[in-house]
N, C-alpha and C positions, 0 to 999 in steps of 0.2 A: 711806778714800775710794775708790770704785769711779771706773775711769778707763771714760767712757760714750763713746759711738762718735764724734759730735759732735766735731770738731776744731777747738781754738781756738776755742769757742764765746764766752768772755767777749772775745775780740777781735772779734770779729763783732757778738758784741750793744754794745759802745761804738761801733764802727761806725755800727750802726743807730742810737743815743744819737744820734751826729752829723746823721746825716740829717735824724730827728725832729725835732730842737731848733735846730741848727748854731748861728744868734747866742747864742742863749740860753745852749750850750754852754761857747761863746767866755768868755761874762761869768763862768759856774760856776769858770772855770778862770784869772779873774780878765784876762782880755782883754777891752780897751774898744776893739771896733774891726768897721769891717761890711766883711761878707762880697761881697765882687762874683762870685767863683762856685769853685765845685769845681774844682782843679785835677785834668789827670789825672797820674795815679800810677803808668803802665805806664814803668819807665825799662829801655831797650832795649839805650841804649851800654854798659852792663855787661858786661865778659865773663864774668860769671858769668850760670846762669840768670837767665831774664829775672825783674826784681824788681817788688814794688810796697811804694810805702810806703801805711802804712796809712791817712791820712787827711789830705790837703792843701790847704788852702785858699787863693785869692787874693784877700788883703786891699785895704782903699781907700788905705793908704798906697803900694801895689806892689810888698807883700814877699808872699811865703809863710810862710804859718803850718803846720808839718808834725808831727802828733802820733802818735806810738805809743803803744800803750799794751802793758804789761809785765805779766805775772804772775810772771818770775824776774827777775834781775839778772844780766847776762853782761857781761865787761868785750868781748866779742867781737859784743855788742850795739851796742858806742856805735860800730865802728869799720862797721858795718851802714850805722847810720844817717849818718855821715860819706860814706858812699861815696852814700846817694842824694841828699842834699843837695851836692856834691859835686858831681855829673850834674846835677840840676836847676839848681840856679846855672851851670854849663857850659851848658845848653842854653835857660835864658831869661835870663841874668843878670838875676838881682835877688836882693835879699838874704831867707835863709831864715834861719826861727826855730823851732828844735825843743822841743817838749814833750815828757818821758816821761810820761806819767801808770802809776802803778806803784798797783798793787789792796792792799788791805786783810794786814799781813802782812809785807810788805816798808817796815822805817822807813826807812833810807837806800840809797843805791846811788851809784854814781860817775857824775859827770856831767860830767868831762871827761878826755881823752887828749891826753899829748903826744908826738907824732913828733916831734919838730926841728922843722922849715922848718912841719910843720904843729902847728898848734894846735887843739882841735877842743870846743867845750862845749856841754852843752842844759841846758833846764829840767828838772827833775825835779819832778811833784805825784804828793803820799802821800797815796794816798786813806785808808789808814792814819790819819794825824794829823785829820780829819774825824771827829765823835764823834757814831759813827750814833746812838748810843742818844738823845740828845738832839737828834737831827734826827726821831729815829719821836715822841717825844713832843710834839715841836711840831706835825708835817703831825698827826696824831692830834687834836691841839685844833682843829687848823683846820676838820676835815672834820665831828669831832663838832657842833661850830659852825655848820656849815653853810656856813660862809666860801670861798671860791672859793680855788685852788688858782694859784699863778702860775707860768709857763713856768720857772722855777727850783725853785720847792717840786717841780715834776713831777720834776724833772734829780733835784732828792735824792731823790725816791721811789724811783727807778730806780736810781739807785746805792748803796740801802743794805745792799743784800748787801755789798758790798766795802769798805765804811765800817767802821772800828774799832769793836768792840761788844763790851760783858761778855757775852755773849748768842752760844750757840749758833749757827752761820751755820744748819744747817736749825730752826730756830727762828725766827729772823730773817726768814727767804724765808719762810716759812708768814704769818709775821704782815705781811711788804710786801703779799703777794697778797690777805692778806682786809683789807690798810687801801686797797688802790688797789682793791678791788670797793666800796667806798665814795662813791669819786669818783662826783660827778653829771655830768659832764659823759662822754657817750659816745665819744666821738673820743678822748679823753684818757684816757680808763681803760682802753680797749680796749689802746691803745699802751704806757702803762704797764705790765697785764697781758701782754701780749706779751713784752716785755722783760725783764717779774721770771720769765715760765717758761722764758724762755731761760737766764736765768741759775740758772735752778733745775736746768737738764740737767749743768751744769757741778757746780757743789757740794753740793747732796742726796746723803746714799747712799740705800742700798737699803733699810733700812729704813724710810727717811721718803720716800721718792718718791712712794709710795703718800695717803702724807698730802697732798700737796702736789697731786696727783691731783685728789682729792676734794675741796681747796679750790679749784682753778680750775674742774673739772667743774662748779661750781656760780655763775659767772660766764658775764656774757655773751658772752663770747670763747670760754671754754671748752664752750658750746652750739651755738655758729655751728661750730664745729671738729669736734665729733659730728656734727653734722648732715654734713659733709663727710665725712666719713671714712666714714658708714654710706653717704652717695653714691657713692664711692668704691670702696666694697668691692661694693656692687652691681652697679655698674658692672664689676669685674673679674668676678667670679662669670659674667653673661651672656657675657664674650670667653670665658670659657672653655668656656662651655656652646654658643656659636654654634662656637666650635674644635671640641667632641668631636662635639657632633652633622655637621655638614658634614664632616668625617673620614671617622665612618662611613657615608656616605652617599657621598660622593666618590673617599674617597682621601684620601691625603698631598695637602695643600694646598699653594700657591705660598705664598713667603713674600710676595708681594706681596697677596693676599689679609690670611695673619694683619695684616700691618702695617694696613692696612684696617680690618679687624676692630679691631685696638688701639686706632688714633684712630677710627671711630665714637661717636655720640652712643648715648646710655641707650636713648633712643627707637627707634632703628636696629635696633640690638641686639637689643630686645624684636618687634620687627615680622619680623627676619631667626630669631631662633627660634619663633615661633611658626607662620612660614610654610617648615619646614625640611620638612613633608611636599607640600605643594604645588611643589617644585621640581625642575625631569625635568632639570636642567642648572646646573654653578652659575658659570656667565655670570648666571645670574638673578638673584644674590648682589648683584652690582654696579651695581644699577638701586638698592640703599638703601645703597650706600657713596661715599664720595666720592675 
C-alpha cells in the first residue's frame, strides 16, 4: 500500500460521517440518546500541545459522548484519551463517555488502564466484527428494488470499506462507489460518493486508483468536480498570463498587485489581459481589481 499525502484521511472522513449523519451515527454505534449540540474540542489546559479530541458531543442527559476513532491500537492511546476527558470533566463537570471506534483489521485492543488512585475505561466498536459482505448484499437488493435507503443503510454504505470483508478492500471501494451512484436520491449520493472517494485516497494503491477514477469520473459528483477543477485551472493559467504579460510591460510587480491578481475573479482576469495593450500606466490595473 502506497502511503498518499492525505493525513489521517479515514479520521477525517468518520469526522465528516458525524456531521452528515450525527443521530443517526449515535444509533449505528448503538446509542439511544439526542444530540443537543457539538461540543468544542479545542482543550487548551494541556501542557502538552494544544489538543483536540476528535469528535464530541452534548447529550439530553448532560453527559458528553466523545468518540475517537483508530486505525492502530496504542496502549499510549487510551492514556491520550484519559487526559482530554480528564480536562473536559475539569472544565464543565459532567460525566464523559468514550467510544473507540477501531476500523476493519483490528479485532480487539485494550480498553482500560490502571494507574492506582486512577482507574480509567472506554468502549471499544470493531468495525471489524460488522460483516460488510452481507451489508453490500442487503443495500444492493434494496436499491436494485427501488426501495428508499434509510439514514442508517446510508451510515453502512459509507462504512463498508472498513467493515470485515472476504473481498479485496480496492474491490470493495470500487463496488460501494458504483452501488451509491445508484442511489436516487441526490443529496444522499452525492455525500455518500464524497465519503466512499475519501476513503478511497486512503486504501487504493496505485494500480487500482485509476480504476476507482473512472468509476466516480462517471457520477454526478465526480462531474460537478471536473467541472471545477477545469474552472480552476483556467483561472490559474490567466494569473499567470496577466503576471508575465504586466511584468513585461512594467517591471517587477508589487506583491500587492500579484495578491490582487490571485483573488480576482475569471472575468477580471480576462478583461485585465485582453486590455494589457491599451495600458500607458499600471495604476490602470486597479480600476478591475478589488
Amino acid at each position: 500500500m502506497v502511503k498518499r499525502k492525505m493525513k489521517n484521511v479515514e479520521d477525517a472522513v468518520m469526522k465528516s460521517i458525524l456531521d452528515v449523519f450525527k443521530e443517526d451515527a449515535l444509533k449505528f454505534f448503538g446509542i439511544d440518546s439526542k444530540i443537543i449540540t457539538a461540543a468544542r474540542t479545542e482543550l487548551k489546559d494541556l501542557q502538552i500541545n494544544t489538543s483536540f479530541m476528535d469528535y464530541t458531543f452534548l447529550l439530553d442527559d448532560g453527559s458528553f459522548i466523545h468518540f475517537e476513532f483508530q486505525t492502530t491500537k496504542n496502549r499510549q492511546d487510551l492514556s491520550r484519551f484519559l487526559a482530554y476527558d480528564a480536562v473536559l470533566h475539569y472544565k464543565e463537570n459532567r460525566h464523559v463517555n468514550t467510544i473507540v471506534v477501531y476500523s476493519s483489521g483490528i479485532k480487539n485492543a485494550k480498553t482500560s488502564i490502571d494507574l492506582g488512585s486512577i482507574k480509567y475505561s472506554v468502549q471499544a466498536f470493531y468495525m471489524d466484527r460488522i460483516d460488510g459482505d452481507e451489508q453490500y448484499e442487503h443495500l444492493k437488493n434494496k436499491i436494485d428494488q427501488g426501495e428508499a435507503l434509510t439514514r442508517l443503510d446510508l451510515l453502512a454504505l459509507v462504512f463498508l470499506p472498513i467493515m470485515h470483508s472476504e473481498k479485496d478492500k480496492n474491490e470493495r471501494i470500487i463496488e460501494s462507489i458504483k452501488l451509491a451512484k445508484e442511489i436516487k436520491d441526490k443529496e444522499n449520493q452525492m455525500n455518500s460518493l464524497a465519503l466512499l472517494y475519501a476513503f478511497s485516497e486512503k486504501f487504493i494503491d496505485d494500480k487500482n486508483i485509476d480504476k476507482v477514477k473512472e468509476v466516480f469520473r462517471m457520477t454526478e459528483l465526480g462531474k460537478l468536480l471536473k467541472e471545477e477543477g477545469i474552472e480552476e485551472g483556467r483561472k490559474r493559467e490567466l494569473v499567470r498570463t496577466s503576471i508575465r504579460l504586466l511584468t513585461k510591460k512594467f517591471g517587477i510587480l508589487p506583491e500587492d498587485v500579484k495578491e490582487k491578481l490571485e483573488k480576482a475573479e475569471i472575468t477580471e482576469l480576462e478583461i485585465i489581459v485582453d486590455s494589457i495593450l491599451d495600458f500607458n500606466k499600471l495604476e490602470e490595473v486597479n480600476k478591475y481589481l478589488k
